[in-house]
C-alpha positions in Angstrom: 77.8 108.5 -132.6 77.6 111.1 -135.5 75.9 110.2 -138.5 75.9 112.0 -142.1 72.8 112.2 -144.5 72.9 112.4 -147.9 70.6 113.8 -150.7 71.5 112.7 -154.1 70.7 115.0 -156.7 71.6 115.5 -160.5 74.1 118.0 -160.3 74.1 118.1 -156.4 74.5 116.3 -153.1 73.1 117.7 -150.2 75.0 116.9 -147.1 73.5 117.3 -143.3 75.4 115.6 -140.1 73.5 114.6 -136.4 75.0 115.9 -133.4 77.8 113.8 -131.4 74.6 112.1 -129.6 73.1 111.2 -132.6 69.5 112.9 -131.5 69.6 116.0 -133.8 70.5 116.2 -138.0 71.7 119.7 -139.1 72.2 120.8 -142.5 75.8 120.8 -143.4 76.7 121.9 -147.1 76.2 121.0 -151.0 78.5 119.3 -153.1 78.2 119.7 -156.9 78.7 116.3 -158.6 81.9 115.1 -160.2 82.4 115.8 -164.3 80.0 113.6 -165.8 77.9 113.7 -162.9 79.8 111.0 -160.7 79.5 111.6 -157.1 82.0 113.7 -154.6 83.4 110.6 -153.4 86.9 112.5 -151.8 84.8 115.6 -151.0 82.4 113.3 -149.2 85.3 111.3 -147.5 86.8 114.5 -146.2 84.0 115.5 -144.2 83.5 112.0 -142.9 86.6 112.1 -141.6 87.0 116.1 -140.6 83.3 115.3 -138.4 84.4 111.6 -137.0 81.2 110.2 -139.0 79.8 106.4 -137.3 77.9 106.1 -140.7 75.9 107.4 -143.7 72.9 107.3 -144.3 72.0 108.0 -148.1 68.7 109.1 -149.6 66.5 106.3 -151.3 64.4 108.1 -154.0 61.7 105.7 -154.1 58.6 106.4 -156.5 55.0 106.9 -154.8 54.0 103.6 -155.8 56.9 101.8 -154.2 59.2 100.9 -157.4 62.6 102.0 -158.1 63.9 104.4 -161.0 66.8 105.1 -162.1 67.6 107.9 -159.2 66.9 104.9 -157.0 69.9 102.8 -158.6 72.2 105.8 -158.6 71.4 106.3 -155.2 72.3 102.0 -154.5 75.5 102.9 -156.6 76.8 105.6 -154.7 75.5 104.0 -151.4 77.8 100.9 -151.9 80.6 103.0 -153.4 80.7 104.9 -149.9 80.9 101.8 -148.1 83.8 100.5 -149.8 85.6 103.1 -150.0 85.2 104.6 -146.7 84.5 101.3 -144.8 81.6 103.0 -143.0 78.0 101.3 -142.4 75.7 102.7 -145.1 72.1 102.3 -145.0 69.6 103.8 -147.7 66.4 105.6 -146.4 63.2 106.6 -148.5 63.2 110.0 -149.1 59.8 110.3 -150.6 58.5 114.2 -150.4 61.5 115.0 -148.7 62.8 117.7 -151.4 59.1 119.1 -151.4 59.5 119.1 -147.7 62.5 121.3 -147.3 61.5 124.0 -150.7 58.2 124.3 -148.4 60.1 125.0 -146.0 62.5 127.7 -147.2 59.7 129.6 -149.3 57.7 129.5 -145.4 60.5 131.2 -144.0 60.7 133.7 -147.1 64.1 132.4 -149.0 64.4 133.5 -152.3 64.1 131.3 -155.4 68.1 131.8 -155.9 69.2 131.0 -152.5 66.8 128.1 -151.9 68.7 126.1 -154.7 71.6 125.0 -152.7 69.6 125.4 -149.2 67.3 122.7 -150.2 69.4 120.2 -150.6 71.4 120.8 -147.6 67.9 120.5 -145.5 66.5 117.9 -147.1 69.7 115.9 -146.3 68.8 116.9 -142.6 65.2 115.7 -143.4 66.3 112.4 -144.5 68.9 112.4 -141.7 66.2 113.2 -138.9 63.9 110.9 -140.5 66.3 108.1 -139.7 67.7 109.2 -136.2 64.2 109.3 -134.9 63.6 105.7 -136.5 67.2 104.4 -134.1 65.3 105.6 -131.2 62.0 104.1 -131.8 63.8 100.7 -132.1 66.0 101.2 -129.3 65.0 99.2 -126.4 64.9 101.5 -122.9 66.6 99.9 -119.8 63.4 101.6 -118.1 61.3 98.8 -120.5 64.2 96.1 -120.0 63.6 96.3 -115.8 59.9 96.5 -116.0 60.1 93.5 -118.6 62.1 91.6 -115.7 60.2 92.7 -113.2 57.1 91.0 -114.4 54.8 94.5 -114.4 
């Protein structure tokens, strides 16, 4: 059950994948954005299909107060464009601080400015991705928590 994460940005899309369990995101790649800043639809298709991808979970660039810009409707665009056109589940995912999560990160583990650009997208994607496997497992009921349910205890 392999998912893909994605971190829209203006000019690029950071792209991380779980393992084949599902338990662990790593970042993948970057994709620059189309001409005229449309998304990588076929690049994005490819690696669905080169990674045998369950389904895609986008970033949802929701303001600190809860509304929704404009990055928020590009991100709902792109979402629903990826589900058409690959006929994959979708699902959005706040990805509030996330960016500021994965610079801190890089400039912790002593990246350069002119490496970090691409880098941070890639691991913020893995952020968002993460963010959202450990939510599945949360949810998930346990057989464990199923029998002792039955059981009465």
């Amino acid at each position: 059950m392999r998912w893909m994460g994605i971190d829209i940005g203006q000019r690029r899309y950071g792209v991380a994948v779980s393992d084949e369990a599902g338990g662990i995101a790593y970042p993948l790649t970057t994709l620059s954005a189309e001409k005229g800043g449309a998304p990588p639809i076929q690049a994005l298709a490819k690696l669905v299909a080169e990674k045998s991808v369950v389904g895609i979970v986008v970033g949802l660039p929701t303001r600190m107060d809860g509304r929704h810009g404009p990055e928020a409707r590009k991100a709902e665009f792109v979402a629903e464009q990826l589900r058409v056109d690959l006929g994959k589940p979708v699902e959005l995912w706040d990805e509030r601080l996330t960016t500021a999560e994965a610079e801190r990160l890089l400039v912790m583990a002593g990246v350069r400015r002119k490496k970090r650009r691409g880098a941070t997208d890639r691991i913020a994607a893995a952020i968002i991705l993460q963010s959202f496997l450990d939510r599945q497992k949360v949810d998930a009921p346990t057989d464990l928590g199923t029998k002792a349910w039955e059981d009465g205890q």
